[in-house]
MIDO-356431 format. One record per residue: chain; residue in one letter; residue number from 1; y, z negated, x of N, C-alpha, C, O in turn. Coordinates in steps of 0.05 Angstrom, whole numbers. Layout:
<recs>
REC   cadena   residuo   num      n_v      n_w      n_u     ca_v     ca_w     ca_u      c_v      c_w      c_u      o_v      o_w      o_u
REC        A         A   NUM        Y        Z        X        Y        Z        X        Y        Z        X        Y        Z        X
...
</recs>
This chain:
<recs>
REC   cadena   residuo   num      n_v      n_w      n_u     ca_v     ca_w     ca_u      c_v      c_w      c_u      o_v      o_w      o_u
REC        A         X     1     -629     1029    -1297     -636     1002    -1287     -651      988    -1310     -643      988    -1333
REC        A         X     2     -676      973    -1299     -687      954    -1322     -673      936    -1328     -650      934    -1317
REC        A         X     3     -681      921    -1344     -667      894    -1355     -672      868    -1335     -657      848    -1334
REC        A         X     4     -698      874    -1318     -707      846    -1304     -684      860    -1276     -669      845    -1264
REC        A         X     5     -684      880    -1271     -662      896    -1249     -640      883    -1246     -632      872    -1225
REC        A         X     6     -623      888    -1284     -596      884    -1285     -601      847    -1289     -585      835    -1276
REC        A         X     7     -614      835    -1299     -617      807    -1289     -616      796    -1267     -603      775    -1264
REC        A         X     8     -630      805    -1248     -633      799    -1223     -603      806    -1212     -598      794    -1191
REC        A         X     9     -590      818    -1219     -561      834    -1196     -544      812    -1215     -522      807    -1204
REC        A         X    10     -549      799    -1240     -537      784    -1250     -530      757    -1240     -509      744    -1239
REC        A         X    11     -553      755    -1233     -568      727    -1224     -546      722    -1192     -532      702    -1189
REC        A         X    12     -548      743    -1171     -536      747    -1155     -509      740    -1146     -499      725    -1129
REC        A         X    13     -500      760    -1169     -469      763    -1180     -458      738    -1182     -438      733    -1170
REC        A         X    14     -473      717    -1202     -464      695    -1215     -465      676    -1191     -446      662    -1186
REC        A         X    15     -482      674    -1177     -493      655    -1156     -464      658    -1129     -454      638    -1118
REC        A         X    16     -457      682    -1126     -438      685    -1112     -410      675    -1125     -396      657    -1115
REC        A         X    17     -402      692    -1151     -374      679    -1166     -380      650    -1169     -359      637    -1165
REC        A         X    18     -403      634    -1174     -402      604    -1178     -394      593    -1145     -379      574    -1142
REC        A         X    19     -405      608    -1122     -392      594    -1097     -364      591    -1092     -349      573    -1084
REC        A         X    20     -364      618    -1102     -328      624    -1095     -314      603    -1115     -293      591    -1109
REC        A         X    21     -324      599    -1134     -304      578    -1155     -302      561    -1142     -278      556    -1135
REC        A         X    22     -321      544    -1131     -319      526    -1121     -316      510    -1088     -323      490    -1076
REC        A         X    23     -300      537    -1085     -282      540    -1063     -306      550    -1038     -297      539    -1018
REC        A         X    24     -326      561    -1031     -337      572    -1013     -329      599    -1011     -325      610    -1033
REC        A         X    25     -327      617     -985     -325      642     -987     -349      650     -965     -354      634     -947
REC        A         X    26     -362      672     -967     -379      681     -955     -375      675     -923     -387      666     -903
REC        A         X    27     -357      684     -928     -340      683     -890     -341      655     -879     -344      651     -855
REC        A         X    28     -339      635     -896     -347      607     -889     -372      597     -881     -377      582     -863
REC        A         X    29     -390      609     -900     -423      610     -894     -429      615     -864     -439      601     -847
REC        A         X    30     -415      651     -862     -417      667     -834     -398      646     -819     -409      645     -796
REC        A         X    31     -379      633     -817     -369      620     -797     -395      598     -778     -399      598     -753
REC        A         X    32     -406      583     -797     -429      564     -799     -455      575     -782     -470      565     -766
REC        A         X    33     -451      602     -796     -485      617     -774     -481      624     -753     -499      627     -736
REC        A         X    34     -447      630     -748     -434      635     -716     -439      609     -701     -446      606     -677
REC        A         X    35     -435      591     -719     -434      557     -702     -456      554     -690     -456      543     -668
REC        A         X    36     -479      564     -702     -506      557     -698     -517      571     -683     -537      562     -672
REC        A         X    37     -508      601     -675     -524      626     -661     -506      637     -643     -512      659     -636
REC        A         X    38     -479      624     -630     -474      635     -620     -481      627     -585     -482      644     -566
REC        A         X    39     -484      604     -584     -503      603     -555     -517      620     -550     -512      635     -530
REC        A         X    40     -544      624     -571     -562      643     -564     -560      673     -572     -580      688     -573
REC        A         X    41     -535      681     -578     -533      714     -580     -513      718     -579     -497      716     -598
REC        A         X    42     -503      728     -547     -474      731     -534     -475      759     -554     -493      773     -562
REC        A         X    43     -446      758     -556     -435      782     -564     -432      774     -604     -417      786     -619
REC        A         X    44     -449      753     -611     -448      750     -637     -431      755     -650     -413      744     -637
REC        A         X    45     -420      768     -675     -397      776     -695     -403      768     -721     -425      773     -732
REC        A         X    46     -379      754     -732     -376      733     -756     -396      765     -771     -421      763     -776
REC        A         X    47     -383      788     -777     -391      815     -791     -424      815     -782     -434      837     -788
REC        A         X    48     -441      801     -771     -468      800     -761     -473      785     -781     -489      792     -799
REC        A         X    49     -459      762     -781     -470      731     -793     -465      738     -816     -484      730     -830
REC        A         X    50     -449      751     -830     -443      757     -859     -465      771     -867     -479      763     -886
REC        A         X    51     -470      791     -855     -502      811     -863     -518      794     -870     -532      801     -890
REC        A         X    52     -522      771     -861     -537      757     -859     -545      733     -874     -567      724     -879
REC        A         X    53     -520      724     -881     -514      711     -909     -522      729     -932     -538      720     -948
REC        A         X    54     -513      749     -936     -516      769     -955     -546      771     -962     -555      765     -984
REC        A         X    55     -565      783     -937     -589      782     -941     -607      752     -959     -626      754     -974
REC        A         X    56     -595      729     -951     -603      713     -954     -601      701     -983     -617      686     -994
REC        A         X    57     -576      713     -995     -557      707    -1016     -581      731    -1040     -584      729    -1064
REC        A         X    58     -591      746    -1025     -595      766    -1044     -627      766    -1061     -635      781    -1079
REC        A         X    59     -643      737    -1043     -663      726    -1050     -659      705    -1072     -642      688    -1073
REC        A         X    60     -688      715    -1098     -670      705    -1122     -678      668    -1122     -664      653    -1135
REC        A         X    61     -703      656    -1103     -703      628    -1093     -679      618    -1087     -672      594    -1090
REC        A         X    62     -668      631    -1080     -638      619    -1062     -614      619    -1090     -600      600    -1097
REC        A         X    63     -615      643    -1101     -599      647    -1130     -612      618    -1146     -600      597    -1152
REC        A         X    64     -628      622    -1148     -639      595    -1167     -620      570    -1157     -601      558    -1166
REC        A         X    65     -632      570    -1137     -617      532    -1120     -589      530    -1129     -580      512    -1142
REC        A         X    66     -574      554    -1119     -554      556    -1119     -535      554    -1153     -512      545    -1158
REC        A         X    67     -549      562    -1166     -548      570    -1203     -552      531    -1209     -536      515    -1219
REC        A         X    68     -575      526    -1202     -586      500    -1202     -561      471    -1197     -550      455    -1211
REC        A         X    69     -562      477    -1168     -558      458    -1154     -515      453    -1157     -502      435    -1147
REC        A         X    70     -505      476    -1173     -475      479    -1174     -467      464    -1219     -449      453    -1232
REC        A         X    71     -488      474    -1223     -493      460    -1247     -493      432    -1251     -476      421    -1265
REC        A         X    72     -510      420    -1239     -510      390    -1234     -486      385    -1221     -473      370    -1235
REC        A         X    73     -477      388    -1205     -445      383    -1191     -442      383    -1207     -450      363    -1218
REC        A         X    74     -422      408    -1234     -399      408    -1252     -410      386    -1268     -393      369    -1274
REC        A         X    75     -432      381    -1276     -443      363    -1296     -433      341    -1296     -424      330    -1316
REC        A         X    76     -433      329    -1274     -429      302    -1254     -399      300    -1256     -385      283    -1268
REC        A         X    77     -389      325    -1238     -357      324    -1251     -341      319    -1282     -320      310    -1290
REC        A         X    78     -363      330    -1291     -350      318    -1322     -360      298    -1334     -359      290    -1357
REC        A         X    79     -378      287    -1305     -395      250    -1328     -399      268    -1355     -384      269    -1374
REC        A         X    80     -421      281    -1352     -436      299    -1375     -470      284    -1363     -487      290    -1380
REC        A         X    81     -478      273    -1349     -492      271    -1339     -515      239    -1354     -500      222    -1364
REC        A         X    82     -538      234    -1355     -546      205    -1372     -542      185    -1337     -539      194    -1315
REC        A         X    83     -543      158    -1345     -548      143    -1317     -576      140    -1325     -590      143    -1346
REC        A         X    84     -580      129    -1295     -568      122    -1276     -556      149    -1256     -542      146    -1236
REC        A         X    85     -566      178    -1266     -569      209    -1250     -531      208    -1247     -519      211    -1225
REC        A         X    86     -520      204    -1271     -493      204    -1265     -481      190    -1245     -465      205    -1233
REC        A         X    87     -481      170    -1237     -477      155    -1215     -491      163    -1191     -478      166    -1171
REC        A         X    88     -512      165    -1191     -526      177    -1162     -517      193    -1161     -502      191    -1142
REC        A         X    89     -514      220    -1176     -511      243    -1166     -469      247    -1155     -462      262    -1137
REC        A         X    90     -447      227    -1174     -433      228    -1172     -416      214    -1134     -398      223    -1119
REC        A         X    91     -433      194    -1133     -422      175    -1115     -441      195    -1085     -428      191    -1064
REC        A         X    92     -462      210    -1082     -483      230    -1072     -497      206    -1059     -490      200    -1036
REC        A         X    93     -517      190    -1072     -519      171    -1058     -542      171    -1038     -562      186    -1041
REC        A         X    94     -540      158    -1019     -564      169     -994     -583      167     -997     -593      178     -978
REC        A         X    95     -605      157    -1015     -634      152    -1016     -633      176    -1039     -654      176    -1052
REC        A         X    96     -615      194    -1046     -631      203    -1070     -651      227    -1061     -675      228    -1067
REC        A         X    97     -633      251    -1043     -645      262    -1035     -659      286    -1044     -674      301    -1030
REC        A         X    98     -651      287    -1079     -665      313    -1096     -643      340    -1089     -649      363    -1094
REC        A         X    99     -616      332    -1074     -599      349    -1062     -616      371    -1038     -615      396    -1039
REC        A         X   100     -632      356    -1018     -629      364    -1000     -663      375    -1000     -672      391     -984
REC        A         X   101     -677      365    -1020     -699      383    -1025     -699      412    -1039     -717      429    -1038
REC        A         X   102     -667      413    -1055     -670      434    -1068     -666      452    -1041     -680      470    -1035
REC        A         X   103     -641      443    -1025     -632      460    -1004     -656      473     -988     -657      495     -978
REC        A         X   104     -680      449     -988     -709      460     -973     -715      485     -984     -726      500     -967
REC        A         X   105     -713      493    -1004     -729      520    -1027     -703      540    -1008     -712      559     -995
REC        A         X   106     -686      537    -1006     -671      557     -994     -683      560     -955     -694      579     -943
REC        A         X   107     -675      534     -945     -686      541     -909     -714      547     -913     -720      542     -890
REC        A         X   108     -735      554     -924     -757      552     -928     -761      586     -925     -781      596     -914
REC        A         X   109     -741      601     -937     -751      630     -942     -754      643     -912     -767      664     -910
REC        A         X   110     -740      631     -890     -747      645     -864     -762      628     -851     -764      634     -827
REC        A         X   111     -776      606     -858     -794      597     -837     -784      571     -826     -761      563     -830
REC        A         X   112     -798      560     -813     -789      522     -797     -767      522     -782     -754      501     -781
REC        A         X   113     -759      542     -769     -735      547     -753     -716      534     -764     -700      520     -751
REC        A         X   114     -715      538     -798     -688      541     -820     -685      510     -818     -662      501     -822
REC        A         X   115     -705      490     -811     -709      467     -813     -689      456     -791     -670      442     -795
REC        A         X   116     -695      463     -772     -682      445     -747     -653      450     -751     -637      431     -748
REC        A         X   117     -643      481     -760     -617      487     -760     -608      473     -789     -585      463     -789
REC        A         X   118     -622      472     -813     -607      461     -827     -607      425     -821     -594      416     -839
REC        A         X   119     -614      407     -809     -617      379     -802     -594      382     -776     -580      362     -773
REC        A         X   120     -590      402     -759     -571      407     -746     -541      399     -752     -524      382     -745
REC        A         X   121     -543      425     -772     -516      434     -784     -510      412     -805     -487      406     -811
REC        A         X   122     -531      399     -816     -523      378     -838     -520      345     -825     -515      324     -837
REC        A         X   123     -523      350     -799     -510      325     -792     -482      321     -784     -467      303     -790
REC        A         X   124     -478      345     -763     -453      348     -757     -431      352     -779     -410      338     -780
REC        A         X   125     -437      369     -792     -425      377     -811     -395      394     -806     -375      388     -819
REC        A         X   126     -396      411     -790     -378      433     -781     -358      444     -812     -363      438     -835
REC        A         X   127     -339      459     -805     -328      478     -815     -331      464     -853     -328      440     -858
REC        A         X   128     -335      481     -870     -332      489     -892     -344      455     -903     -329      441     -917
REC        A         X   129     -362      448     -897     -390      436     -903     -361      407     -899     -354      395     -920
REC        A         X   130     -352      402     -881     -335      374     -871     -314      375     -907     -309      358     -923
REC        A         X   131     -308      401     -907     -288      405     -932     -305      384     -952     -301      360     -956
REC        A         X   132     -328      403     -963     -349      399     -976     -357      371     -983     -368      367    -1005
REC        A         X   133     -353      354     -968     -367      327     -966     -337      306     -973     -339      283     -981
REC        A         X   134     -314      319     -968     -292      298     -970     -290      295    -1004     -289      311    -1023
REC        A         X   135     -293      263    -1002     -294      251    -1030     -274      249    -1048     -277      250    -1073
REC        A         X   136     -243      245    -1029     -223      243    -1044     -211      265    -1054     -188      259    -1060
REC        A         X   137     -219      295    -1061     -221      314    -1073     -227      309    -1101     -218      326    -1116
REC        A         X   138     -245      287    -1115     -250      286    -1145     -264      309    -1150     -269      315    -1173
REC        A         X   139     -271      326    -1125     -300      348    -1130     -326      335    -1126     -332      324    -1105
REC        A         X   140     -346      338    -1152     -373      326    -1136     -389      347    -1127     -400      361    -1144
REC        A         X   141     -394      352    -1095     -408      369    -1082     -432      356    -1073     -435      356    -1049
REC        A         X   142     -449      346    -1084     -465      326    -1079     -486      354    -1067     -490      356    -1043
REC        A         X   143     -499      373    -1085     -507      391    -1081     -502      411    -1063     -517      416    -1044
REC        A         X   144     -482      422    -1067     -466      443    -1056     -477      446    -1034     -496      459    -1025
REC        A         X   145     -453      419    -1020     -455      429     -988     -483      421     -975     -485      423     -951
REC        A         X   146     -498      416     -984     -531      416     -972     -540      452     -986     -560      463     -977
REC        A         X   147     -526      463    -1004     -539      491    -1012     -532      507     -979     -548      517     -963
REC        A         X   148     -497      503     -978     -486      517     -963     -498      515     -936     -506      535     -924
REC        A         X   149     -499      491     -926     -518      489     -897     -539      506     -898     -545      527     -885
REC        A         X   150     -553      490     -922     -582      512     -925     -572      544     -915     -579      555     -894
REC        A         X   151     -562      550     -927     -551      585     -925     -554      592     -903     -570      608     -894
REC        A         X   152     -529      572     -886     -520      575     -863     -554      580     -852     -564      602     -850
REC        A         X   153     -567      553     -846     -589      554     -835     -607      573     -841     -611      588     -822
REC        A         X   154     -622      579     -863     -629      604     -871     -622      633     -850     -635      645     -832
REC        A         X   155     -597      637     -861     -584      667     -850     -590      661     -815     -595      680     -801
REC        A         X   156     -589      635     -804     -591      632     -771     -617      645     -769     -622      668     -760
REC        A         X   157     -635      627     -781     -654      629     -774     -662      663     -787     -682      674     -777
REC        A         X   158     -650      674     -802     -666      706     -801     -659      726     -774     -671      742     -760
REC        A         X   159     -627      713     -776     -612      723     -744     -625      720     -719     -621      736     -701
REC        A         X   160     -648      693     -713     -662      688     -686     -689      703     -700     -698      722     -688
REC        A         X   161     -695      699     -714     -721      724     -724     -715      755     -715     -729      765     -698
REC        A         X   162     -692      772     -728     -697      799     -723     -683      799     -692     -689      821     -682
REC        A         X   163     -670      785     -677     -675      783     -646     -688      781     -632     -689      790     -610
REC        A         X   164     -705      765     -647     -745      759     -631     -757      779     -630     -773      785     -613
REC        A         X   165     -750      798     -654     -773      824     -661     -753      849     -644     -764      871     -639
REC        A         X   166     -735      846     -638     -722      869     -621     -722      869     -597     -715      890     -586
REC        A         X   167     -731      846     -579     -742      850     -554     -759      858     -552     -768      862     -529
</recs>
């Protein structure tokens, strides 16, 4: 294995153990892409949606956000942060919005689709993502749960892609 190889499986690796620390599990992601796909693909299985996370997980754009966007959280959590970023980013305040552009670099890798499902999924805010957003935890997910939608949305949207191409 090269070095940019074993970097990259690094990059991966880390991007996944940093979710799990901070309380996401894959299966939560795939819960999210069931939420979203299961109207349109009877028979759907969480073990579908997970493939599918995985694929998505395994793109190193998405590693970045995710590397990125979990850093600034802990930062914030430890008021490590300068103001006024410490306060915006701690309180997630609604005009900021540098959250939900990073999440764009992630719905972006399958196409406009990822768009509607992640504005979908990020309003409602289903499953994992509802955890995600509760304040009185003293976790700042300001980031996070706009990564995690992203995912969610992402992995949907590759799931209505290789359905389109199999008819």
């Amino acid at each position: 294995m090269t070095k940019k190889e074993s970097s990259l499986n690094n990059s991966e690796n880390t991007a996944k153990k940093m979710l799990i620390e901070r309380g996401v599990r894959l299966e939560d992601i795939a819960e999210l892409v069931l939420f979203l796909q299961k109207n349109y693909h009877p028979g759907l299985q969480l073990e579908d949606c997970i493939e599918n996370v995985e694929s998505v997980l395994s793109k190193r754009e998405v590693q970045n956000a995710i590397l990125t966007g979990i850093q600034l959280d802990i930062l914030a959590e430890k008021k490590m942060l300068e103001e006024p970023l410490q306060t915006i980013i701690a309180v997630d305040e609604g005009l900021y919005g540098v959250d939900e552009i990073l999440a764009f670099s992630i719905v972006n890798v399958y196409g406009s689709i990822g768009f509607t499902n992640y504005g979908y999924i990020d309003k409602l805010k289903p499953g994992i993502l509802k955890e995600l957003n509760d304040k009185s935890t003293g976790k700042c997910n300001t980031f996070l749960d706009d990564i995690v939608g992203a995912i969610a949305a992402a992995a949907s949207s590759r799931l209505a892609h290789r359905a389109a191409n199999a008819d």
